[in-house]
C-alpha positions as CSV (number, residue, x, y, z in Angstrom):
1,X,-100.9,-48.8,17.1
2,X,-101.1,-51.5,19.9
3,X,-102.5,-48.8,22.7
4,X,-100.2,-50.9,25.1
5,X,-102.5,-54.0,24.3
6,X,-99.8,-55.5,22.6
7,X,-100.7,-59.2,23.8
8,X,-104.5,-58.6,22.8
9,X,-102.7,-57.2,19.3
10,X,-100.5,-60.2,18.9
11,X,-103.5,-62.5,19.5
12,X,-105.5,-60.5,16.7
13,X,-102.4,-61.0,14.6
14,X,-101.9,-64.6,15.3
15,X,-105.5,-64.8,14.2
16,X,-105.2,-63.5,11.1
17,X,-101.9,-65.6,10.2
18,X,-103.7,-68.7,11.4
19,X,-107.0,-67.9,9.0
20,X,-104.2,-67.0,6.1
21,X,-102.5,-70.3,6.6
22,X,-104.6,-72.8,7.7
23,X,-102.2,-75.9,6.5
24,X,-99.3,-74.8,8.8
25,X,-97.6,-77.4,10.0
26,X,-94.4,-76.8,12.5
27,X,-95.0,-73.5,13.9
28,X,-91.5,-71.6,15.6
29,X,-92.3,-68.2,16.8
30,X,-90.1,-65.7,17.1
31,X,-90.2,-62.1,18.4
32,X,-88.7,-58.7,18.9
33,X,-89.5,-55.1,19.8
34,X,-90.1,-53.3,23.1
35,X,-91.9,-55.0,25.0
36,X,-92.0,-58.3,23.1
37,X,-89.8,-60.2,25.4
38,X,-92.6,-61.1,28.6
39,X,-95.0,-62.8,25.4
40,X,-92.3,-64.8,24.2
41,X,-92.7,-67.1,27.5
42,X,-96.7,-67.4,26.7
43,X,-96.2,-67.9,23.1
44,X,-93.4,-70.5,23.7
45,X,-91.3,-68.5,21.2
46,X,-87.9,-66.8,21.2
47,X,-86.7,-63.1,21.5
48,X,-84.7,-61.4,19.4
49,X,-82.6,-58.4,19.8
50,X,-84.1,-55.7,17.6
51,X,-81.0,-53.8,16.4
52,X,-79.6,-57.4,15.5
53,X,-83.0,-58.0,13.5
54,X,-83.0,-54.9,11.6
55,X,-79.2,-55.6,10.9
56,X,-80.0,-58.9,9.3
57,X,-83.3,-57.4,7.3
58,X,-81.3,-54.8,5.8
59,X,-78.4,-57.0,4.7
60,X,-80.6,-59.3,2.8
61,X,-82.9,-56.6,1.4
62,X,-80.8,-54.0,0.9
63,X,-77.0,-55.4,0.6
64,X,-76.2,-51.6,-1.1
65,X,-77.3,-49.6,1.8
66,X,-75.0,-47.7,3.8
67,X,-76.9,-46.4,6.9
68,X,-79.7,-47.2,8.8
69,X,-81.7,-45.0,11.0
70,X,-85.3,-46.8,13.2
71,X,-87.6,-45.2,15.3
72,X,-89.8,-47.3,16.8
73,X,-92.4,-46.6,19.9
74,X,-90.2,-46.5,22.3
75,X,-86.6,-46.9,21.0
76,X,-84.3,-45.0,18.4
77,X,-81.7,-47.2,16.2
78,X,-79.0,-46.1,14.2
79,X,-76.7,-48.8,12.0
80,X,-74.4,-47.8,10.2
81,X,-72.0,-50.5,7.3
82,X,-68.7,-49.8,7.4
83,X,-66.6,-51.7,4.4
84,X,-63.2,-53.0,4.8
85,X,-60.9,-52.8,1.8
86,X,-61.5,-56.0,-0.4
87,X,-59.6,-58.8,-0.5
88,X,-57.5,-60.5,-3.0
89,X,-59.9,-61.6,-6.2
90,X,-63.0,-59.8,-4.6
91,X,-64.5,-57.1,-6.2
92,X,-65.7,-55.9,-2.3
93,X,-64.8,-55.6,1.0
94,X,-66.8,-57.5,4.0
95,X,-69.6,-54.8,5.7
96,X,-69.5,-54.6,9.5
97,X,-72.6,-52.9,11.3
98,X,-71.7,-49.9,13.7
99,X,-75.2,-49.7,15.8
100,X,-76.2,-47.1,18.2
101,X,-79.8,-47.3,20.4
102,X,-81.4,-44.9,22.4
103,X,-83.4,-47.5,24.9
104,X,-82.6,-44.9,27.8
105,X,-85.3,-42.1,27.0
106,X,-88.5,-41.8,25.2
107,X,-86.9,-39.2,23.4
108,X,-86.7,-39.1,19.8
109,X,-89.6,-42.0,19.7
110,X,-93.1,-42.7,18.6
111,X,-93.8,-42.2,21.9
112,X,-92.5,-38.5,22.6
113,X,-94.2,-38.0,19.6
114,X,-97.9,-39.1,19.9
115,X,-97.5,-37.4,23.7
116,X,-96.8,-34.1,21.7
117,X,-99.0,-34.7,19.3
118,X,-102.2,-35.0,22.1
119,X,-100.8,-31.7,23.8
120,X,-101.3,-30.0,21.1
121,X,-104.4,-31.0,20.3
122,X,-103.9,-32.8,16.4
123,X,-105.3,-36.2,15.7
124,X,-103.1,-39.3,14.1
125,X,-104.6,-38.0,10.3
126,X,-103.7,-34.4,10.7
127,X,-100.2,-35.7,11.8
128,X,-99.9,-37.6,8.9
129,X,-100.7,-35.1,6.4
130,X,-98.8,-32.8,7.8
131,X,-95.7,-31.4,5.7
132,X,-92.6,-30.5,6.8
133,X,-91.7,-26.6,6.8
134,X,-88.1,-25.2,8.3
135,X,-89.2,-21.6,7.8
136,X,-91.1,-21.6,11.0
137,X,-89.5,-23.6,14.0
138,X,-89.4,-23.0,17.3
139,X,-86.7,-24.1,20.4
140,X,-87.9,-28.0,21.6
141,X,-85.4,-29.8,23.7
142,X,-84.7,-33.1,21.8
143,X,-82.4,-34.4,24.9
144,X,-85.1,-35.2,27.3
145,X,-88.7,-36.7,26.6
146,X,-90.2,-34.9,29.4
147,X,-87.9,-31.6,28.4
148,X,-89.4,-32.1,25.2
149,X,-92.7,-32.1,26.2
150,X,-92.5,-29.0,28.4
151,X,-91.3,-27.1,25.3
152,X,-94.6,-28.3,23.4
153,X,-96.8,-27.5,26.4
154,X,-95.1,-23.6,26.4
155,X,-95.5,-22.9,22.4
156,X,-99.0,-24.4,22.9
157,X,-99.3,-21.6,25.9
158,X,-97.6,-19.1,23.7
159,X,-100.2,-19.3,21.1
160,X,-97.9,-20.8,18.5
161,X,-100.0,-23.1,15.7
162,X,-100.0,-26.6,16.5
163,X,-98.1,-27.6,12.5
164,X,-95.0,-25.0,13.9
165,X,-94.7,-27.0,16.6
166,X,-94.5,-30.8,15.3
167,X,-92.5,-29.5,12.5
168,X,-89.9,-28.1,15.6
169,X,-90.7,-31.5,17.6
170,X,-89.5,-32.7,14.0
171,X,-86.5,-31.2,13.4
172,X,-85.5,-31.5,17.2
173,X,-85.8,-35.2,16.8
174,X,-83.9,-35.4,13.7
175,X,-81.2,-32.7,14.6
176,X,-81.1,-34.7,18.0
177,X,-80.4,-38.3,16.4
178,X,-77.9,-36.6,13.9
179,X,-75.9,-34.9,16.8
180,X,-75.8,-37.7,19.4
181,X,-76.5,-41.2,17.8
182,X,-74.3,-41.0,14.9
183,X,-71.5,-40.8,18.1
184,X,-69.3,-38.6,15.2
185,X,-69.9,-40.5,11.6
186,X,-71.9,-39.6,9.1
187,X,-74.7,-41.5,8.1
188,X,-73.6,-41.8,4.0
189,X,-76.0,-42.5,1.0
190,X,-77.6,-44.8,1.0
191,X,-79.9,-44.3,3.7
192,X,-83.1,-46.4,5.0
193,X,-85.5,-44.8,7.0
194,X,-87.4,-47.6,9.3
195,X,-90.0,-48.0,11.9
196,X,-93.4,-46.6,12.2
197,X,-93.1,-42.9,12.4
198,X,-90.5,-42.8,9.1
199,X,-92.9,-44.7,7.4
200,X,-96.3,-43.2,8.2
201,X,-94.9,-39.4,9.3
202,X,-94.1,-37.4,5.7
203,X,-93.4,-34.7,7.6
204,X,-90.8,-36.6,9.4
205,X,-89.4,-38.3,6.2
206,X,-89.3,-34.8,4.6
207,X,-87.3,-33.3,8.0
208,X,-84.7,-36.2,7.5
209,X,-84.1,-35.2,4.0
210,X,-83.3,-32.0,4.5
211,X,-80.9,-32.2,7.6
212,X,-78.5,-35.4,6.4
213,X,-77.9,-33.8,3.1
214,X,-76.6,-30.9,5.4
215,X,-74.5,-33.1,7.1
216,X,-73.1,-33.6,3.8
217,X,-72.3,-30.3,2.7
218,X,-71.1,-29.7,6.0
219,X,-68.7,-32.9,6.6
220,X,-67.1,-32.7,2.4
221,X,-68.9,-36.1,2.2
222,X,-69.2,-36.5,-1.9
223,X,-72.6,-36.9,-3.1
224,X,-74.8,-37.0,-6.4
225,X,-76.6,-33.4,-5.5
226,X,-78.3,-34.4,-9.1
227,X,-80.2,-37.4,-8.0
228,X,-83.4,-37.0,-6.3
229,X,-83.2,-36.9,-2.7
230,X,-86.1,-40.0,-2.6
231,X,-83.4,-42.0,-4.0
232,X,-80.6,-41.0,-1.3
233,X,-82.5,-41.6,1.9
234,X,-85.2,-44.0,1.1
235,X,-88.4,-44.8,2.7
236,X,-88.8,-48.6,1.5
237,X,-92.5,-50.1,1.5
238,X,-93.1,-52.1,4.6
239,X,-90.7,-50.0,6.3
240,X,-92.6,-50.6,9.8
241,X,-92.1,-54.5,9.4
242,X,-88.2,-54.6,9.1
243,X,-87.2,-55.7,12.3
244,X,-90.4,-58.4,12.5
245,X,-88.8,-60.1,9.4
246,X,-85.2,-59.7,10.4
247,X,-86.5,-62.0,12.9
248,X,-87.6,-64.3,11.0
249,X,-84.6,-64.1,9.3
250,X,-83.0,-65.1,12.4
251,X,-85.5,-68.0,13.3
252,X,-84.4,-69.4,9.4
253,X,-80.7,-69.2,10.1
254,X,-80.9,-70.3,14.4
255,X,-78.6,-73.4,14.4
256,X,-77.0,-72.3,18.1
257,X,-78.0,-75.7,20.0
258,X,-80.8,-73.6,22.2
259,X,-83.4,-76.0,23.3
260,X,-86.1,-76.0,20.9
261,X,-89.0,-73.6,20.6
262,X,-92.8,-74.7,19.8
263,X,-95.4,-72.6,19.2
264,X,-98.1,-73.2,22.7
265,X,-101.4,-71.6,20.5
266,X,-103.5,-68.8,21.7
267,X,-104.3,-70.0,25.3
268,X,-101.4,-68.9,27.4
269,X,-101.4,-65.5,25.5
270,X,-105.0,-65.2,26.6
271,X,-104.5,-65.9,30.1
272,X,-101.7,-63.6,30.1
273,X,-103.7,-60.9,28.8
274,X,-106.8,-61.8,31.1
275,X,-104.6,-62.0,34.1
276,X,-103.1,-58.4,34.6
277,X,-99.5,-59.7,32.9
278,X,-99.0,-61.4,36.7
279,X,-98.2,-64.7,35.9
280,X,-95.3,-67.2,36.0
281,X,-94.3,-68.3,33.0
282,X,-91.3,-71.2,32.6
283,X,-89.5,-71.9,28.9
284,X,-86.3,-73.2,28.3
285,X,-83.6,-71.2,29.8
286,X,-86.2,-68.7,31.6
287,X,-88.1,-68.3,34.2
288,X,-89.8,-65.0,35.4
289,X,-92.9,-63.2,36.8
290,X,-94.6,-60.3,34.8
Protein backbone atom coordinates (compact mmCIF):
# COMPACT_ATOMS: atom_id res chain seq x y z
CA UNK A 1 0.00 0.00 0.00
CA UNK A 2 1.60 3.24 -1.39
CA UNK A 3 -1.29 5.65 0.39
CA UNK A 4 -0.80 7.69 -2.91
CA UNK A 5 2.92 8.25 -1.89
CA UNK A 6 3.94 6.29 -4.65
CA UNK A 7 7.20 8.46 -5.43
CA UNK A 8 8.17 8.45 -1.58
CA UNK A 9 7.41 4.46 -2.05
CA UNK A 10 9.48 4.13 -5.09
CA UNK A 11 12.30 6.00 -3.34
CA UNK A 12 12.05 3.46 -0.31
CA UNK A 13 12.10 0.82 -2.97
CA UNK A 14 15.01 2.06 -4.93
CA UNK A 15 16.66 2.17 -1.54
CA UNK A 16 16.35 -1.17 -0.74
CA UNK A 17 17.44 -2.41 -4.38
CA UNK A 18 20.46 -0.14 -4.18
CA UNK A 19 21.53 -1.57 -0.38
CA UNK A 20 20.72 -5.30 -2.04
CA UNK A 21 23.05 -4.55 -4.99
CA UNK A 22 25.54 -2.39 -4.24
CA UNK A 23 27.91 -3.48 -7.41
CA UNK A 24 25.34 -2.39 -9.97
CA UNK A 25 26.72 -1.16 -12.73
CA UNK A 26 24.39 0.14 -15.89
CA UNK A 27 21.14 0.88 -14.33
CA UNK A 28 17.87 1.02 -17.03
CA UNK A 29 14.69 1.68 -15.26
CA UNK A 30 11.64 0.71 -16.27
CA UNK A 31 8.07 1.22 -15.04
CA UNK A 32 4.41 0.47 -15.25
CA UNK A 33 1.13 0.68 -13.30
CA UNK A 34 -1.29 3.55 -12.65
CA UNK A 35 0.25 6.19 -11.95
CA UNK A 36 3.79 5.24 -12.83
CA UNK A 37 4.00 7.18 -15.97
CA UNK A 38 4.78 11.15 -14.40
CA UNK A 39 8.02 9.17 -12.24
CA UNK A 40 9.37 7.79 -15.25
CA UNK A 41 10.48 11.44 -16.40
CA UNK A 42 12.32 11.97 -12.77
CA UNK A 43 13.67 8.53 -12.75
CA UNK A 44 14.92 8.87 -16.37
CA UNK A 45 13.28 5.51 -17.05
CA UNK A 46 10.66 4.19 -19.46
CA UNK A 47 6.86 3.30 -19.19
CA UNK A 48 5.36 0.43 -19.94
CA UNK A 49 1.87 -0.50 -20.72
CA UNK A 50 0.60 -2.72 -17.94
CA UNK A 51 -1.61 -5.15 -19.82
CA UNK A 52 1.35 -5.62 -22.34
CA UNK A 53 3.59 -6.33 -19.09
CA UNK A 54 1.43 -8.86 -17.61
CA UNK A 55 1.06 -10.43 -21.21
CA UNK A 56 4.79 -10.94 -21.44
CA UNK A 57 5.14 -12.13 -17.50
CA UNK A 58 2.61 -14.75 -18.04
CA UNK A 59 3.96 -16.11 -21.36
CA UNK A 60 7.34 -16.71 -19.94
CA UNK A 61 6.08 -18.03 -16.55
CA UNK A 62 3.22 -19.57 -17.31
CA UNK A 63 3.37 -20.66 -21.24
CA UNK A 64 0.23 -23.30 -20.19
CA UNK A 65 -2.09 -20.73 -19.01
CA UNK A 66 -5.11 -19.94 -20.65
CA UNK A 67 -6.66 -16.84 -18.96
CA UNK A 68 -5.65 -14.04 -17.17
CA UNK A 69 -7.65 -11.96 -14.80
CA UNK A 70 -5.58 -8.51 -12.64
CA UNK A 71 -6.98 -6.22 -10.39
CA UNK A 72 -4.79 -3.72 -9.47
CA UNK A 73 -5.56 -0.32 -7.37
CA UNK A 74 -7.08 1.36 -9.75
CA UNK A 75 -7.48 -0.82 -12.93
CA UNK A 76 -9.17 -4.34 -13.80
CA UNK A 77 -7.31 -6.58 -16.64
CA UNK A 78 -8.53 -9.45 -18.36
CA UNK A 79 -6.18 -11.53 -20.98
CA UNK A 80 -7.25 -14.14 -22.43
CA UNK A 81 -4.70 -16.88 -25.08
CA UNK A 82 -6.38 -17.84 -27.84
CA UNK A 83 -4.43 -20.79 -29.89
CA UNK A 84 -4.45 -21.09 -33.59
CA UNK A 85 -4.48 -24.67 -35.05
CA UNK A 86 -0.74 -25.80 -35.34
CA UNK A 87 1.19 -25.76 -38.14
CA UNK A 88 2.84 -28.34 -40.27
CA UNK A 89 5.56 -30.40 -37.94
CA UNK A 90 4.46 -28.41 -34.70
CA UNK A 91 3.02 -30.10 -31.96
CA UNK A 92 1.14 -26.38 -31.15
CA UNK A 93 -0.49 -23.62 -32.42
CA UNK A 94 0.93 -19.82 -31.86
CA UNK A 95 -1.08 -18.07 -28.65
CA UNK A 96 -2.48 -14.58 -29.33
CA UNK A 97 -3.55 -12.49 -26.16
CA UNK A 98 -7.26 -11.17 -26.27
CA UNK A 99 -7.00 -8.25 -23.46
CA UNK A 100 -9.75 -6.31 -21.98
CA UNK A 101 -9.11 -3.20 -19.10
CA UNK A 102 -11.42 -1.46 -17.11
CA UNK A 103 -9.21 2.07 -16.73
CA UNK A 104 -12.65 3.94 -16.97
CA UNK A 105 -14.03 3.34 -13.34
CA UNK A 106 -12.81 2.51 -10.00
CA UNK A 107 -15.06 -0.24 -10.15
CA UNK A 108 -14.07 -3.66 -9.59
CA UNK A 109 -10.56 -2.34 -8.10
CA UNK A 110 -8.43 -2.14 -5.06
CA UNK A 111 -9.66 1.03 -4.76
CA UNK A 112 -13.63 0.49 -4.62
CA UNK A 113 -12.65 -2.00 -2.38
CA UNK A 114 -10.54 -0.40 0.44
CA UNK A 115 -13.35 2.57 0.08
CA UNK A 116 -15.93 -0.14 1.07
CA UNK A 117 -13.91 -1.66 3.31
CA UNK A 118 -13.49 1.90 5.53
CA UNK A 119 -17.45 2.40 5.22
CA UNK A 120 -17.92 -0.44 6.83
CA UNK A 121 -15.83 -0.09 9.43
CA UNK A 122 -13.15 -3.45 8.95
CA UNK A 123 -9.48 -2.90 9.02
CA UNK A 124 -6.91 -4.38 6.17
CA UNK A 125 -6.43 -7.77 8.73
CA UNK A 126 -10.05 -8.43 9.18
CA UNK A 127 -10.38 -8.11 5.30
CA UNK A 128 -7.85 -10.43 4.90
CA UNK A 129 -9.01 -13.13 7.02
CA UNK A 130 -12.15 -12.89 5.89
CA UNK A 131 -13.70 -16.06 4.03
CA UNK A 132 -15.82 -16.01 1.37
CA UNK A 133 -19.59 -17.21 2.09
CA UNK A 134 -22.44 -17.15 -0.93
CA UNK A 135 -25.26 -18.10 1.52
CA UNK A 136 -25.61 -14.57 2.70
CA UNK A 137 -25.25 -11.81 -0.11
CA UNK A 138 -26.86 -8.81 -0.55
CA UNK A 139 -27.66 -6.42 -3.96
CA UNK A 140 -24.19 -4.12 -4.55
CA UNK A 141 -23.99 -2.49 -7.91
CA UNK A 142 -20.67 -3.67 -9.47
CA UNK A 143 -21.27 -1.19 -12.60
CA UNK A 144 -20.41 1.97 -10.94
CA UNK A 145 -17.71 2.65 -8.13
CA UNK A 146 -19.76 5.35 -6.55
CA UNK A 147 -23.06 3.06 -7.23
CA UNK A 148 -21.14 0.58 -5.44
CA UNK A 149 -20.44 2.40 -2.61
CA UNK A 150 -23.95 3.76 -1.99
CA UNK A 151 -25.05 0.13 -1.82
CA UNK A 152 -22.34 -0.48 1.03
CA UNK A 153 -23.30 2.72 2.75
CA UNK A 154 -27.29 1.39 2.78
CA UNK A 155 -26.59 -2.45 4.08
CA UNK A 156 -24.31 -0.59 6.57
CA UNK A 157 -27.63 1.60 7.47
CA UNK A 158 -29.76 -1.44 7.25
CA UNK A 159 -27.87 -3.10 10.02
CA UNK A 160 -26.50 -5.89 7.80
CA UNK A 161 -22.86 -7.38 9.28
CA UNK A 162 -20.02 -5.78 7.82
CA UNK A 163 -18.41 -9.87 6.42
CA UNK A 164 -22.25 -10.00 4.37
CA UNK A 165 -21.39 -7.14 2.89
CA UNK A 166 -17.62 -7.54 1.49
CA UNK A 167 -18.57 -10.97 0.67
CA UNK A 168 -21.66 -9.14 -1.75
CA UNK A 169 -18.98 -6.28 -2.73
CA UNK A 170 -17.09 -9.74 -3.61
CA UNK A 171 -19.23 -11.45 -5.62
CA UNK A 172 -20.43 -8.12 -7.30
CA UNK A 173 -16.88 -7.60 -8.41
CA UNK A 174 -16.40 -11.00 -9.65
CA UNK A 175 -19.99 -11.46 -11.21
CA UNK A 176 -19.24 -7.84 -12.66
CA UNK A 177 -15.76 -8.82 -14.39
CA UNK A 178 -17.31 -12.17 -15.57
CA UNK A 179 -20.35 -10.46 -17.24
CA UNK A 180 -18.70 -7.40 -18.93
CA UNK A 181 -14.80 -7.89 -19.32
CA UNK A 182 -14.81 -11.33 -20.74
CA UNK A 183 -16.91 -9.11 -23.74
CA UNK A 184 -18.67 -12.99 -24.32
CA UNK A 185 -15.64 -15.70 -23.93
CA UNK A 186 -15.05 -17.67 -21.30
CA UNK A 187 -12.14 -17.43 -19.32
CA UNK A 188 -10.91 -21.51 -19.66
CA UNK A 189 -8.65 -23.48 -17.28
CA UNK A 190 -6.02 -22.51 -16.64
CA UNK A 191 -6.60 -19.44 -14.92
CA UNK A 192 -4.15 -16.85 -13.05
CA UNK A 193 -5.41 -14.67 -10.66
CA UNK A 194 -2.93 -11.35 -10.36
CA UNK A 195 -2.65 -8.08 -8.66
CA UNK A 196 -2.86 -7.17 -5.15
CA UNK A 197 -6.32 -7.94 -3.95
CA UNK A 198 -6.27 -11.72 -5.67
CA UNK A 199 -3.26 -12.21 -3.96
CA UNK A 200 -3.74 -10.92 -0.47
CA UNK A 201 -7.88 -11.11 -0.43
CA UNK A 202 -8.88 -15.11 0.20
CA UNK A 203 -12.09 -14.17 0.32
CA UNK A 204 -11.75 -12.77 -3.12
CA UNK A 205 -9.67 -15.79 -4.43
CA UNK A 206 -12.40 -18.07 -2.93
CA UNK A 207 -15.45 -15.81 -4.73
CA UNK A 208 -13.44 -16.38 -8.11
CA UNK A 209 -13.50 -20.01 -7.70
CA UNK A 210 -16.76 -20.47 -7.18
CA UNK A 211 -18.26 -18.24 -10.01
CA UNK A 212 -15.81 -19.32 -13.22
CA UNK A 213 -16.46 -22.96 -12.55
CA UNK A 214 -20.17 -21.75 -13.02
CA UNK A 215 -19.39 -20.27 -16.10
CA UNK A 216 -18.33 -23.64 -16.97
CA UNK A 217 -21.30 -25.61 -16.19
CA UNK A 218 -23.18 -23.05 -17.65
CA UNK A 219 -21.33 -22.45 -21.18
CA UNK A 220 -20.63 -26.80 -21.82
CA UNK A 221 -16.97 -25.74 -21.45
CA UNK A 222 -15.29 -29.37 -20.55
CA UNK A 223 -13.47 -29.44 -17.42
CA UNK A 224 -11.64 -31.94 -14.89
CA UNK A 225 -14.53 -31.39 -12.04
CA UNK A 226 -12.01 -34.05 -10.27
CA UNK A 227 -9.03 -31.81 -9.85
CA UNK A 228 -8.89 -29.44 -7.15
CA UNK A 229 -10.13 -26.11 -7.90
CA UNK A 230 -6.54 -24.50 -6.54
CA UNK A 231 -5.16 -26.16 -9.49
CA UNK A 232 -7.81 -24.61 -12.11
CA UNK A 233 -7.61 -20.95 -11.21
CA UNK A 234 -4.40 -20.42 -9.56
CA UNK A 235 -3.16 -17.90 -7.23
CA UNK A 236 0.76 -18.01 -8.06
CA UNK A 237 3.30 -16.70 -5.32
CA UNK A 238 4.33 -13.20 -6.14
CA UNK A 239 1.20 -12.66 -7.78
CA UNK A 240 1.23 -8.80 -6.92
CA UNK A 241 4.66 -8.40 -8.86
CA UNK A 242 3.63 -9.78 -12.32
CA UNK A 243 3.27 -6.77 -14.28
CA UNK A 244 6.69 -5.10 -12.40
CA UNK A 245 8.60 -8.12 -13.92
CA UNK A 246 6.79 -8.27 -17.28
CA UNK A 247 8.46 -4.99 -17.39
CA UNK A 248 11.53 -5.93 -16.93
CA UNK A 249 10.94 -8.48 -19.32
CA UNK A 250 10.34 -5.79 -21.69
CA UNK A 251 13.36 -3.57 -20.71
CA UNK A 252 15.52 -7.21 -21.53
CA UNK A 253 13.94 -7.66 -24.94
CA UNK A 254 13.68 -3.38 -25.93
CA UNK A 255 15.74 -3.30 -29.22
CA UNK A 256 13.06 -0.54 -30.86
CA UNK A 257 15.88 2.25 -31.65
CA UNK A 258 14.14 4.68 -28.69
CA UNK A 259 16.86 6.98 -27.45
CA UNK A 260 18.44 5.43 -24.62
CA UNK A 261 17.32 5.42 -21.03
CA UNK A 262 19.76 6.08 -17.82
CA UNK A 263 18.93 5.73 -14.54
CA UNK A 264 19.14 9.86 -13.00
CA UNK A 265 19.47 8.36 -8.94
CA UNK A 266 17.29 9.49 -6.26
CA UNK A 267 17.50 13.37 -6.64
CA UNK A 268 14.95 14.20 -9.14
CA UNK A 269 12.48 11.69 -7.55
CA UNK A 270 12.97 13.69 -4.39
CA UNK A 271 12.39 16.93 -5.70
CA UNK A 272 9.46 15.62 -7.35
CA UNK A 273 8.12 14.38 -4.25
CA UNK A 274 9.15 17.65 -2.24
CA UNK A 275 7.63 19.85 -4.84
CA UNK A 276 3.84 19.10 -4.90
CA UNK A 277 4.39 16.82 -8.34
CA UNK A 278 4.55 20.52 -10.11
CA UNK A 279 7.52 20.33 -12.01
CA UNK A 280 8.75 20.20 -15.56
CA UNK A 281 10.36 17.29 -16.34
CA UNK A 282 12.09 16.79 -20.12
CA UNK A 283 13.38 12.99 -21.37
CA UNK A 284 13.67 11.83 -24.71
CA UNK A 285 10.58 12.01 -26.63
CA UNK A 286 8.59 13.88 -23.63
CA UNK A 287 8.05 16.75 -22.18
CA UNK A 288 5.20 17.57 -19.63
CA UNK A 289 4.21 19.39 -16.35
CA UNK A 290 2.77 17.34 -13.36
Amino acid sequence: RHETRQPEMVMSFLVRIGEAFPDAGDIRIFVTGSGSGPLAGPLGGRFVQEVNAVTLAVERLHPDVRAVVELGGQDAKIIMFKEAPPEEGESSGKKTPLTSMNDKCASGTGATIDKCMVKVGMSPEELSNLRFDPTRLHHVAAKCGVFAETDIVNLVKSGIPRNEIMNSLADAIVSQNLAVLTRGNTLKAKVLLLGGPNTYLPFDQQCWRLRIPETWRERGHEYDPSAPIEQLVVVPEDAQYYAAYGAVIFGLRDSSGAAPIAYRGLEPLEEYAGSGRSALFIYPGFRFRV
